[in-house]
Backbone as a ProteinNet text record, in pm:
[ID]
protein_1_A
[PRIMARY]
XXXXXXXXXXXXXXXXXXXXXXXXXXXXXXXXXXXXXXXXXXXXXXXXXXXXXXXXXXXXXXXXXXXXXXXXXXXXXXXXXXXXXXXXXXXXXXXXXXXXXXXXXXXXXXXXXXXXXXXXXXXXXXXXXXXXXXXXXXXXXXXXXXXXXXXXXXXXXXXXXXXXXXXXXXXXXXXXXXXXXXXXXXXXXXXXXXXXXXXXXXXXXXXXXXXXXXXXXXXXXXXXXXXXXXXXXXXXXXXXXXXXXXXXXXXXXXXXXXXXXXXXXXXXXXXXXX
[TERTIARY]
86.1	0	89.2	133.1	155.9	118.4	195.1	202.2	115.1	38	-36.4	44.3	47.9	178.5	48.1	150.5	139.9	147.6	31.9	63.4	161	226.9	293.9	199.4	220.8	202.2	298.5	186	310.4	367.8	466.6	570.4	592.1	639.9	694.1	762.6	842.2	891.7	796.6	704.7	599.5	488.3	514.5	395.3	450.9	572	649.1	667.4	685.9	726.9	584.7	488.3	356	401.8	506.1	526.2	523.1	399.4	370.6	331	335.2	201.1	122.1	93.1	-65	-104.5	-231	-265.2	-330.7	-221.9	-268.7	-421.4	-459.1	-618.9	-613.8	-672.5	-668.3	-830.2	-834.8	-977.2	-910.7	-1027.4	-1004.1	-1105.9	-1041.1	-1128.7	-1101.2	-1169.4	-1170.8	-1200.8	-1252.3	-1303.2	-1234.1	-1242.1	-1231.2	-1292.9	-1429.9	-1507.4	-1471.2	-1450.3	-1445.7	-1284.7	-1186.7	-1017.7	-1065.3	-1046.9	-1098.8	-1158.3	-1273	-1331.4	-1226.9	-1176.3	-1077.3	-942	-892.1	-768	-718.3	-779.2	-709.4	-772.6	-894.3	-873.1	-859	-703.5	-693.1	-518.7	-468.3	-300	-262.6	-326.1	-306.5	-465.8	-433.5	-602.4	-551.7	-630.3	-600.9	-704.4	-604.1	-700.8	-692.3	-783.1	-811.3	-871.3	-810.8	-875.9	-1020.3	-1070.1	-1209	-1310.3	-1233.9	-1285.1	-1405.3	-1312.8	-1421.4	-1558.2	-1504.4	-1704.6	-1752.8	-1672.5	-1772.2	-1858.6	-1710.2	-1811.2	-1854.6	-1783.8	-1838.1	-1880.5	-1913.7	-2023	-1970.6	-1835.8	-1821.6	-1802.9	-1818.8	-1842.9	-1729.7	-1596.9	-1451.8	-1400.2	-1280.3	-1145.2	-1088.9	-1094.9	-1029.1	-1001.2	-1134.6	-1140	-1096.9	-1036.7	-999.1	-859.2	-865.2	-731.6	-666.7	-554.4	-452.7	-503.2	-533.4	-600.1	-711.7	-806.8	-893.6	-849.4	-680.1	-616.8	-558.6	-515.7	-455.5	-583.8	-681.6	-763.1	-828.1	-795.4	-921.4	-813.2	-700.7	-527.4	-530.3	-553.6	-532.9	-653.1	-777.1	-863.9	-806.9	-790.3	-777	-625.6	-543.8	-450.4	-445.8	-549.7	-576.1	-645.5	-747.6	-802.2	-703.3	-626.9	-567.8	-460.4	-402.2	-317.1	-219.8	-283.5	-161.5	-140.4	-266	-277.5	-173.4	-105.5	-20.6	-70.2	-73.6	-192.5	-139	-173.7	-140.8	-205.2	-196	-229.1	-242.2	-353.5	-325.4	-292.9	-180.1	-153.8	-267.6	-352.6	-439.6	-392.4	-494.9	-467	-356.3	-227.3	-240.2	-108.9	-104.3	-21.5	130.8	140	288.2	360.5	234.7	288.5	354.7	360.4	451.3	567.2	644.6	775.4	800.6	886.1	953	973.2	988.7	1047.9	880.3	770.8	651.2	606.4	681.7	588.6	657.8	800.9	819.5	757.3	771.8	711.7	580.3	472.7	356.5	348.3	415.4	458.1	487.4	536.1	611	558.6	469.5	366.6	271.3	188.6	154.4	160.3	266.8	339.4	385.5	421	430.8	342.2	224.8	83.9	-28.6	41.8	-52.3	-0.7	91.6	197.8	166.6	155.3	112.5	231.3	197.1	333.8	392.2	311.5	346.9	266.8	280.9	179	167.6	47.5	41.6	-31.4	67.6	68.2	-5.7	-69.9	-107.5	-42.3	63.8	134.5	196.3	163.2	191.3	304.1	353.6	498.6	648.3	522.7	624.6	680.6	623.3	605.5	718.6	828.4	901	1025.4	1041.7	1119.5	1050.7	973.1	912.3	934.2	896	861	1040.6	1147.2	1268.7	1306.4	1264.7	1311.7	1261.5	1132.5	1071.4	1124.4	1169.8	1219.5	1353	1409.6	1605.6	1555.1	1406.2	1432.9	1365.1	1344.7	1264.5	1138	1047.4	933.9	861.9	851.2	792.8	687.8	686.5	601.5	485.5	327.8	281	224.6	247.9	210.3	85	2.5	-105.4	-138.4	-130.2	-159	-258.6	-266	-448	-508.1	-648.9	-726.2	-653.2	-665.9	-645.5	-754	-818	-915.9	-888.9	-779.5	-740.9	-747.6	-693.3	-739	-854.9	-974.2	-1105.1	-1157.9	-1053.1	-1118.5	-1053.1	-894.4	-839.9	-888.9	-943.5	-999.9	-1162.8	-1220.5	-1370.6	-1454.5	-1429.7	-1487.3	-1375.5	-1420.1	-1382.3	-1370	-1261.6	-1216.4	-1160.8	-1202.7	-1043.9	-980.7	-841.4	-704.1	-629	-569.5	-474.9	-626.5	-676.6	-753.3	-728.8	-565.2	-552.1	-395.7	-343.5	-207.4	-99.2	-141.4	-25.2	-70.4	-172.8	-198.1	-172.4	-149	-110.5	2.8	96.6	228.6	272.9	169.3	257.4	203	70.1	57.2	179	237.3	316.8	483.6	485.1	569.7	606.8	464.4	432.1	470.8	410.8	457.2	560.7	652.8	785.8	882.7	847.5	925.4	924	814.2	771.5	857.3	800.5	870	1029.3	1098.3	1259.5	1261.8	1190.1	1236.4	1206.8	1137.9	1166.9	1028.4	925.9	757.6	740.6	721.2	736.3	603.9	519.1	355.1	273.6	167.6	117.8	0.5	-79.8	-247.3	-249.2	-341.1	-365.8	-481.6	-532.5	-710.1	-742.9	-886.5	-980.2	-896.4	-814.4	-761.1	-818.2	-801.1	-817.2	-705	-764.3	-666.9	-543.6	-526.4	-366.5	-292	-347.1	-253.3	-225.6	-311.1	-275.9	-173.9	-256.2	-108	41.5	80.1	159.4	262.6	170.5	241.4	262.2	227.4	229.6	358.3	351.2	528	597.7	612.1	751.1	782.1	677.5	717.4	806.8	900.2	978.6	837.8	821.5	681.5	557.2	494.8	352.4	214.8	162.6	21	-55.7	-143	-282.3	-401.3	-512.9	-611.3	-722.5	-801.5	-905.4	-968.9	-1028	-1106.8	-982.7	-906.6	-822	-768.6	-863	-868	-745.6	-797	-737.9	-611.2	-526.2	-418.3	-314	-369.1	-254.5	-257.7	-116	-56.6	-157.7	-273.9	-396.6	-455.1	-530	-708.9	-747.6	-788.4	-854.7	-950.5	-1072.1	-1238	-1221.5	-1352.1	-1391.9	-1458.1	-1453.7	-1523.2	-1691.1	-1709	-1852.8	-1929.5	-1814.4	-1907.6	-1932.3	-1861	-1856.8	-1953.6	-2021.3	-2109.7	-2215.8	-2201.8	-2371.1	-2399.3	-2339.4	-2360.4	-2393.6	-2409.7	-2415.7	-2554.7	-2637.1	-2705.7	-2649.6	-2577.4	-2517.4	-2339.8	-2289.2	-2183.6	-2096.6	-1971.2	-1918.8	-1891.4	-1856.5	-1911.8	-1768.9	-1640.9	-1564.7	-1563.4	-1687	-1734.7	-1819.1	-1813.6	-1878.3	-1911.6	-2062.8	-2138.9	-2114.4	-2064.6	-2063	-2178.2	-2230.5	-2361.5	-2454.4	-2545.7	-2675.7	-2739.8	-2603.7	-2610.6	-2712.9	-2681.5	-2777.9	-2941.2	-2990.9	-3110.9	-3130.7	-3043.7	-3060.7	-3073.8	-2962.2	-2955	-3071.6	-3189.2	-3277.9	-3388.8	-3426.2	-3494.4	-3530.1	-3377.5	-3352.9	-3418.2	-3369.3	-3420.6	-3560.1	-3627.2	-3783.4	-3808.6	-3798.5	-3834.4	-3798.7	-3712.2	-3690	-3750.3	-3810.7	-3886.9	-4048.3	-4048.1	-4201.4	-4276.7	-4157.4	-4143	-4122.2	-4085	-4050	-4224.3	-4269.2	-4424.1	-4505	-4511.1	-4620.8	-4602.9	-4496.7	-4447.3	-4411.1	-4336.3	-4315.7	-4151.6	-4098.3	-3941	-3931.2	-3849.3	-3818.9	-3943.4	-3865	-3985.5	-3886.7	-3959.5	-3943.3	-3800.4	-3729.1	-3578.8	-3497.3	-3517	-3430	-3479	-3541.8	-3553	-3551	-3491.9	-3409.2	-3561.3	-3519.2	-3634	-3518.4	-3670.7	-3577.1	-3524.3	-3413.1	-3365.3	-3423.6	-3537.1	-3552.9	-3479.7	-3456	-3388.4	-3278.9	-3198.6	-3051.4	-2981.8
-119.6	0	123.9	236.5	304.6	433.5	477.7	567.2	724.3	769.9	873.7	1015	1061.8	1217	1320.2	1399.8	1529.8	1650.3	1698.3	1849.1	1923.5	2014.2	2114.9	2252.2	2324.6	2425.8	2506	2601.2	2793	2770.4	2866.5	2938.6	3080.5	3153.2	3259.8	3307.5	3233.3	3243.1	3176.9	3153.3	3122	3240.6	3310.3	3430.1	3525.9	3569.4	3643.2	3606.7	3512.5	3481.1	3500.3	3543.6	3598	3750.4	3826.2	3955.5	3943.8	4011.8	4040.4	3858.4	3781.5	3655.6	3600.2	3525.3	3453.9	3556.1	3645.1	3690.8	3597.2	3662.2	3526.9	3560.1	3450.4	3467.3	3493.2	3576.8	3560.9	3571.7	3532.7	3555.8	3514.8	3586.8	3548.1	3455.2	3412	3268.9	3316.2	3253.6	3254.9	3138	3057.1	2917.5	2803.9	2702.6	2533.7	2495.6	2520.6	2500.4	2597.4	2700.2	2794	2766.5	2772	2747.5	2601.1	2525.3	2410.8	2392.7	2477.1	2452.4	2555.8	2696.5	2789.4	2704.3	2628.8	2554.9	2504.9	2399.3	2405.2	2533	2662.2	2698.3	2829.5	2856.1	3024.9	2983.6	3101.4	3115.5	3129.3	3236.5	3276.8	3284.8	3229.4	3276.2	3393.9	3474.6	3550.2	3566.7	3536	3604.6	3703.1	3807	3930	3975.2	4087.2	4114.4	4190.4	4182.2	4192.6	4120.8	4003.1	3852.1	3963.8	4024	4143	4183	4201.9	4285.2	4180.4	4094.4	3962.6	3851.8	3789.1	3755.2	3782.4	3891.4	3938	4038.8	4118	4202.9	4351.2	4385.1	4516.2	4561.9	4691.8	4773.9	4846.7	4798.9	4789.1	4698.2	4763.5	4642.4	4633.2	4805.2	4864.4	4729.5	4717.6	4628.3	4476.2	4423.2	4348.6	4274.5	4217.9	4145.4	4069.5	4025.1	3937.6	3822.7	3757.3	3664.5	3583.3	3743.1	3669	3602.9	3689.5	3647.6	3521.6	3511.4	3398.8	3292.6	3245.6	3191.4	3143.3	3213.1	3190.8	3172.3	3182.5	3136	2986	2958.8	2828.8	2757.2	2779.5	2728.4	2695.3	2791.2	2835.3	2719.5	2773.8	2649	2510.7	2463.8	2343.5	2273.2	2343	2283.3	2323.8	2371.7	2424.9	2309.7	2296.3	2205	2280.5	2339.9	2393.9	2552.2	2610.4	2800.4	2840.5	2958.9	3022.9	3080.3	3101.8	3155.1	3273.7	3391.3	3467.1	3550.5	3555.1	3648.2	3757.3	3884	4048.7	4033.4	4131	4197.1	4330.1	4323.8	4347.4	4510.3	4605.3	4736.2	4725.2	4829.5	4831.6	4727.1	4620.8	4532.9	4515.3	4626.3	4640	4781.5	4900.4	5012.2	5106.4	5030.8	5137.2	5103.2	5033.8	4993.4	4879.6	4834.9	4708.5	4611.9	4627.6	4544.5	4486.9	4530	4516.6	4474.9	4485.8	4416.7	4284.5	4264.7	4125.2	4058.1	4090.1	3981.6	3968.3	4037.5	4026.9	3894.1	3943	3845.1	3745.4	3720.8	3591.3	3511.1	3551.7	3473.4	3431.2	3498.6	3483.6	3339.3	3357.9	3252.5	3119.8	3125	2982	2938.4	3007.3	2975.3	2900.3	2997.6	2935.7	2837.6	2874	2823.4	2823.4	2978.8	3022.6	3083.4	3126.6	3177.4	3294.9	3388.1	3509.1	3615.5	3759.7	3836.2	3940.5	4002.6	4152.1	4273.8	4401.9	4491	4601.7	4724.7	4842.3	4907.5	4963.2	5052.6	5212.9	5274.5	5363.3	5435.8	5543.5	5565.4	5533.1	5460.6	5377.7	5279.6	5199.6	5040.3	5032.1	5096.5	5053.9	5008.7	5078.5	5012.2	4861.3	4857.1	4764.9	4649.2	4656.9	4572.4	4490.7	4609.2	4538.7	4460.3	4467.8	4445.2	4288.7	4274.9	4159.2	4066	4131.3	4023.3	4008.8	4049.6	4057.2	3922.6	3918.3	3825	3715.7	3688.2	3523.7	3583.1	3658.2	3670	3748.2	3690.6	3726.2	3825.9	3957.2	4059.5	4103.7	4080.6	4182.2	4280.2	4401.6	4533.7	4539.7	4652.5	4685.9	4853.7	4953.1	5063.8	5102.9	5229	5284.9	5283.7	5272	5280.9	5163.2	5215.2	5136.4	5127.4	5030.4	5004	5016.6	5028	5006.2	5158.1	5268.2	5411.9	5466.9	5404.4	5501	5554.6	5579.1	5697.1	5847.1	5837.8	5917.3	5998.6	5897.3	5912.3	5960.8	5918.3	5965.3	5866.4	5740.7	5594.9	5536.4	5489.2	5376.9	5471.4	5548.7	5675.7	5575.6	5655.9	5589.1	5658.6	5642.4	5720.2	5746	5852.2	5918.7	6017.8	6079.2	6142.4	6291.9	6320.8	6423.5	6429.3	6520.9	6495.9	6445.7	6552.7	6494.8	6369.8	6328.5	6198.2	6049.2	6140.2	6002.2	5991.9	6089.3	6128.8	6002.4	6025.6	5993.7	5811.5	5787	5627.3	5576.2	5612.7	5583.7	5604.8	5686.7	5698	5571.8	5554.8	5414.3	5292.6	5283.9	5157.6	5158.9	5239.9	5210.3	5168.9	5272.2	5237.1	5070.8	5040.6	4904.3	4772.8	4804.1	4703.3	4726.5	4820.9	4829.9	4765	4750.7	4735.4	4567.8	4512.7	4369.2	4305.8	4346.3	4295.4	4224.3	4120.2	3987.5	4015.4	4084.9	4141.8	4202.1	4298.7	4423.2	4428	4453.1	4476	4658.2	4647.5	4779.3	4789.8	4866.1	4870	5042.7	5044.3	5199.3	5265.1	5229.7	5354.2	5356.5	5454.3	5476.8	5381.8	5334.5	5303.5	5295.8	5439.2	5462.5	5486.8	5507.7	5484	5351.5	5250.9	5090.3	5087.1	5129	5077.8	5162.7	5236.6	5292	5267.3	5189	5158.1	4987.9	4924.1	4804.7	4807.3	4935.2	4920.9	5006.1	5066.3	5096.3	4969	4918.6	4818.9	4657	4622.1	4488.6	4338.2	4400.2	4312.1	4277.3	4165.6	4156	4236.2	4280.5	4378.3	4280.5	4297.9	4227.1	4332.6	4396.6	4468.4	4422.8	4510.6	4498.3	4640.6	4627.9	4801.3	4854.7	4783.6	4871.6	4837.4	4783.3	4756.8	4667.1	4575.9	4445.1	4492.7	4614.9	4622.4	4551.5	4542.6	4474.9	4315	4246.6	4128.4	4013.7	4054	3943.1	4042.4	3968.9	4043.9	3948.5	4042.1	3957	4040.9	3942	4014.6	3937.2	3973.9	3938.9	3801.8	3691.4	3573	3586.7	3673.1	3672	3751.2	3872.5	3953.3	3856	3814.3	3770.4	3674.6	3584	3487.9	3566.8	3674.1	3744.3	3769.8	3708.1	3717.4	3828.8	3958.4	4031.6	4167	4208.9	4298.5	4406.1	4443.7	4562.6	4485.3	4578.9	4513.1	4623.7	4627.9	4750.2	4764.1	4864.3	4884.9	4799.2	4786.6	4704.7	4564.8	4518	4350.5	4278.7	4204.4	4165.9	4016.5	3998.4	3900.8	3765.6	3673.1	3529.3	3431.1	3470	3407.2	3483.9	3379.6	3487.1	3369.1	3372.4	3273.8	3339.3	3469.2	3528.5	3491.6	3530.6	3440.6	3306.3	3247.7	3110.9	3059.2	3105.5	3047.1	3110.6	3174.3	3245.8	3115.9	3099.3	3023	2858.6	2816	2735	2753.6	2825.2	2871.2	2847.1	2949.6	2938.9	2827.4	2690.4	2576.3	2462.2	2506.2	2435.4	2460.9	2636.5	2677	2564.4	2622.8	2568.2	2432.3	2355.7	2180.2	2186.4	2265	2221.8	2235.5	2367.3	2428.4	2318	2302.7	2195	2012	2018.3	1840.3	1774	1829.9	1758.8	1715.4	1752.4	1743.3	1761.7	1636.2	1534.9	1428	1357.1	1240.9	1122.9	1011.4	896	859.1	923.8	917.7	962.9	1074.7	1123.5	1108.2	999.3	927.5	786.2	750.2	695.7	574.3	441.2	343.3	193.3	158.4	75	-45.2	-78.1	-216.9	-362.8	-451.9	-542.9	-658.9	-762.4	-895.7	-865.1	-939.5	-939.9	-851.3
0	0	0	-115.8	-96.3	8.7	100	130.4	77.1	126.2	92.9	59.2	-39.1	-52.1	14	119.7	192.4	149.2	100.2	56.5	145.3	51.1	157.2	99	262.9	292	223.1	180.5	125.6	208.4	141.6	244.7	213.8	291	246.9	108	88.9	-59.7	-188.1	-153	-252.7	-301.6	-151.5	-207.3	-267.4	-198.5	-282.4	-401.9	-452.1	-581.7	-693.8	-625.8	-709.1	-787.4	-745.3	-765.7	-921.8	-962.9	-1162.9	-1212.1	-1155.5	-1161.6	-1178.6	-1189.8	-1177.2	-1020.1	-1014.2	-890.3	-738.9	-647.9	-515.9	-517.7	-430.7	-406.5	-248.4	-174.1	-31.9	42.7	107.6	175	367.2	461.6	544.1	642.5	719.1	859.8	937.5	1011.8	1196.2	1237.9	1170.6	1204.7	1159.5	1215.5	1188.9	1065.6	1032.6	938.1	807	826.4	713.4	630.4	732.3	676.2	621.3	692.9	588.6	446.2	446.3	338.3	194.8	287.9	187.2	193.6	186.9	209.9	101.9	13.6	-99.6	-221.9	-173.8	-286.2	-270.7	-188.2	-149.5	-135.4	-133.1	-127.3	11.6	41.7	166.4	275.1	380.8	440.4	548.2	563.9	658.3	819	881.9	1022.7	1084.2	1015	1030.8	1179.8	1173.7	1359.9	1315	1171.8	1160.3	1221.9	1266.2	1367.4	1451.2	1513.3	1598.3	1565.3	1424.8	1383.8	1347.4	1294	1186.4	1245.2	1385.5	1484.1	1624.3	1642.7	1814.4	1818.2	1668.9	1644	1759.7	1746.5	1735.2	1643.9	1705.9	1597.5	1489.2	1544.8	1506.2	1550.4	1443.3	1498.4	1674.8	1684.7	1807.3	1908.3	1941	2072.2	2127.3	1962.9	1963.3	1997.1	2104.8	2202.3	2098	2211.5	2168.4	2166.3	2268.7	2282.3	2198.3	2194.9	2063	1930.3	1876.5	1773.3	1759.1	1888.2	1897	1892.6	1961.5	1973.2	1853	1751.9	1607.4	1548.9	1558.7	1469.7	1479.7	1625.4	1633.6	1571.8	1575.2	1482.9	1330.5	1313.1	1171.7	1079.2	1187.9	1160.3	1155.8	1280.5	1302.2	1177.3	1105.3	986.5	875.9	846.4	707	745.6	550.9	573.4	448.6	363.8	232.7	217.1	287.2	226.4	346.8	339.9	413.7	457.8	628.4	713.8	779	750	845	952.5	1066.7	1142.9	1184.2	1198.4	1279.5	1386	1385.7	1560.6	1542	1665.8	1708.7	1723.8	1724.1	1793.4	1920.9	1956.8	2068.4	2093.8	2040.2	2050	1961.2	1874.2	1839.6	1836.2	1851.6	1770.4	1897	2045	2165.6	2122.2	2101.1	2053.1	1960.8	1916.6	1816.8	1897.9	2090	2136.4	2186.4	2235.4	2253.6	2130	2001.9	1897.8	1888.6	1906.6	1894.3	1989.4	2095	2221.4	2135.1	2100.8	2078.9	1969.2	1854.8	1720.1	1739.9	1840	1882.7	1916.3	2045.6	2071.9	2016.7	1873.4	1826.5	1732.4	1712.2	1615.4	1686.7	1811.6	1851	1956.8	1982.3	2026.8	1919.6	1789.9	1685.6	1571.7	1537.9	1456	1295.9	1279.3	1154.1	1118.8	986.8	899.5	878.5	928.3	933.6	1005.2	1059.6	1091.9	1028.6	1073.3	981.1	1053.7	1006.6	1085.5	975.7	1046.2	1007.8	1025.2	869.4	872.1	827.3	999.9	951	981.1	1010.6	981.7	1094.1	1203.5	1264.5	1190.8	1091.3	1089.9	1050.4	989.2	873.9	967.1	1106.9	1206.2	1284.2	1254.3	1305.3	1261.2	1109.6	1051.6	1001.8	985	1026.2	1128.4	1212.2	1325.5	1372	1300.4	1332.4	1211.9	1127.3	1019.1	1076.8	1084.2	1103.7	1254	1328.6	1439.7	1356.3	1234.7	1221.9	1206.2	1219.6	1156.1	1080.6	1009.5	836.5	847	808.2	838.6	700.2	681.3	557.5	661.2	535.6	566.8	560.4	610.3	559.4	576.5	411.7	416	316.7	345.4	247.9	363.5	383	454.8	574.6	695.5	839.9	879.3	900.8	1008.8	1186.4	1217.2	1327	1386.8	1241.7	1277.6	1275.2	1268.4	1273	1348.4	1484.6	1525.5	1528.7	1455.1	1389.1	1309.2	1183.8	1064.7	1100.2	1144.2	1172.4	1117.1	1105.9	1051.5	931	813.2	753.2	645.2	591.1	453.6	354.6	231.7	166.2	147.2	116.8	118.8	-17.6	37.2	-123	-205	-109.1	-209.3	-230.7	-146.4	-155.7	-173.4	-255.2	-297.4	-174.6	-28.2	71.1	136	100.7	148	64.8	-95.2	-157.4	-138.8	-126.7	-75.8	9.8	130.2	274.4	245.1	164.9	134.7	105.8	-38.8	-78.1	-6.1	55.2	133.4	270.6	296.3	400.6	340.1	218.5	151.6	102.4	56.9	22	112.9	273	383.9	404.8	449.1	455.3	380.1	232.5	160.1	180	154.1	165.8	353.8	423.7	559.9	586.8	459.8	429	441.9	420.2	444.8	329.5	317	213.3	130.9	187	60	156.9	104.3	130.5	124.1	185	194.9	147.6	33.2	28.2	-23.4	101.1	86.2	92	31.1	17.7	-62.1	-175.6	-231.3	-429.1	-483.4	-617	-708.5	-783.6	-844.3	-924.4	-958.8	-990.4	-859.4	-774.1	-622.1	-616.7	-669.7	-617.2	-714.3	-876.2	-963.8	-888.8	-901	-825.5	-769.2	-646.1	-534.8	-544	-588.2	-674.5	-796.8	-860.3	-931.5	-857.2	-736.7	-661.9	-622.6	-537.1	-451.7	-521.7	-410.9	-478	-417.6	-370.1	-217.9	-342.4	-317.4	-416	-348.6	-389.1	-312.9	-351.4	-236.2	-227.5	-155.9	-307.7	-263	-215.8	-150.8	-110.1	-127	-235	-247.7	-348.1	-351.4	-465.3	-633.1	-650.1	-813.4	-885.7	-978.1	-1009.8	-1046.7	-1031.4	-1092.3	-941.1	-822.8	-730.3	-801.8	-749.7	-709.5	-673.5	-597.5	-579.7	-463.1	-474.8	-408.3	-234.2	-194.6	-70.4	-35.5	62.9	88.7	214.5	321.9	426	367.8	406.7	358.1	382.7	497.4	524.4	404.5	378.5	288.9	118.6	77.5	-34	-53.9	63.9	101.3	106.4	117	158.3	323	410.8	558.9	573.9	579.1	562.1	478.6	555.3	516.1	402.5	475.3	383.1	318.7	227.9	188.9	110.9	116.3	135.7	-35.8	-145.1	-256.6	-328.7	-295.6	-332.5	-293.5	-315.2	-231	-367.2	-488.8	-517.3	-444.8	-400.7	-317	-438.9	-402.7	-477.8	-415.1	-310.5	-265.8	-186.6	-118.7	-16.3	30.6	165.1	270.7	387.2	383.3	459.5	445.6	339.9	304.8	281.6	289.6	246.3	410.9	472.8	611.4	699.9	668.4	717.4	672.8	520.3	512.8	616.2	602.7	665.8	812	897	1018	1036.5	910.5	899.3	898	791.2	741.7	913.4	1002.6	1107.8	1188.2	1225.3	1315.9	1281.7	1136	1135.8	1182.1	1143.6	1147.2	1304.8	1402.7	1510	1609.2	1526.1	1577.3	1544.2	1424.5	1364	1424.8	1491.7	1535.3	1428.4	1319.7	1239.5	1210.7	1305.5	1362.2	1494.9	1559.1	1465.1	1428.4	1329.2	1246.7	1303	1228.5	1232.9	1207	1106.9	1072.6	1138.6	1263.4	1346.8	1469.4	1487.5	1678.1	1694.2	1803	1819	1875.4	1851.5	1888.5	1996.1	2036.2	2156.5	2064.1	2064	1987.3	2065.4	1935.7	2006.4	2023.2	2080.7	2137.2	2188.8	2186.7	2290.7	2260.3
[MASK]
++++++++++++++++++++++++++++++++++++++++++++++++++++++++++++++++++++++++++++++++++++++++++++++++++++++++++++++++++++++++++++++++++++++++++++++++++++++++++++++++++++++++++++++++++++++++++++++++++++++++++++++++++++++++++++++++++++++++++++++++++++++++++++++++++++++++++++++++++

């Protein structure tokens, strides 16, 4: 009986090597069930500290711990077996110093034992983000719109819509990539800012809200499913789980009112003889 062959897992030098490519695909989990099912057909999965709004229903990222990251990492890892998984450091948890962000990173990574983390960067990061590479861990950026800043910003903007602001984007992302960030999240911006910053950079970009000219694309997994009432205008919906999983609800409520669940196929009867 032969022996069964073991997918391998990305690695770091696999995503990078997307730079001008076939474009990565990324989406993100929080779950056992969901990484699983995105596993063989995503590059990278991400566990976004969106975990917060998507499933503990704040109203931002802000509030979201270490702990929680770690907690849905290890899910997330536990079912994946080939996509390269990476993790957010959470608000709060890297940007007082480089030496508070490694401890943070660190733990991250051998609590969960994912492949890399990812930071919101702004004009600290570019020390940062050295610093965590030169120690062993693999850093993506993330600039354009921050979620982590909205209460800076005054909610959820997009960015570069004004000359010193496309300035200082691009200025963020160049720091970044030269300071060794292996690929780049760049979300809410116009799209000659993505092209742009997509040919300074040596790093592959991966948008969200920023038009097919990045390296590969990533969405909230909930939004793309439909979970979701509303859906943000760079989201095209690939399903409408939301209604579907409503129906369902209905069709179980009713059967449960009427006695018609459970039936005969889902209860259990006494076994007769020995």
């Amino acid at each position: 009986m032969s022996a069964q062959v073991q997918s391998r897992r990305k690695t770091v030098r696999d995503i990078a090597a997307a730079k001008g490519a076939t474009p990565l695909v990324c989406l993100t989990a929080y779950t056992a069930p969901v990484a699983e099912l995105l596993d063989e057909r995503c590059d990278v999965i991400l566990v976004g500290d969106s975990v917060g709004m998507v499933i503990h229903g704040l109203p931002t990222t802000v509030g979201v711990t270490l702990e929680m990251m770690i907690l849905h990492g290890q899910a997330v890892m536990r079912a994946s077996k080939q996509a390269f998984v990476v993790v957010d450091m959470p608000f709060g948890s890297y940007e007082a110093s480089v030496e508070q962000a490694f401890m943070n990173a660190s733990r991250i990574m051998k609590e969960t034992g994912c492949q890399a983390v990812k930071i919101e960067a702004g004009e600290y990061a570019a020390a940062t983000v050295r610093y965590l590479v030169e120690r062993g861990i693999p850093v993506m950026a993330h600039v354009g719109l921050r979620p982590q800043a909205t209460n800076v910003d005054g909610g959820f903007k997009a960015k570069g819509r004004t000359d010193a602001e496309r300035d200082r984007v691009i200025a963020e992302a160049v720091a970044a990539d030269q300071a060794g960030c292996f690929a780049m999240v760049i979300e809410g911006v116009a799209e000659d800012l993505a092209a742009d910053i997509t040919a300074r950079v040596r790093c592959p970009t991966v948008g969200i809200g920023a038009s097919v000219t990045c390296d590969g694309q990533i969405l909230v997994t909930d939004d793309l499913l439909g979970m979701f009432a509303w859906t943000p205008k760079f989201v095209r919906r690939y399903a409408d789980l939301r209604a579907e999983i409503g129906k369902a609800v209905d069709g179980y409520a009713s059967d449960v009112r009427a006695r018609r669940f459970p039936g005969e196929k889902e209860t259990y009867t006494l076994k007769k003889g020995p």
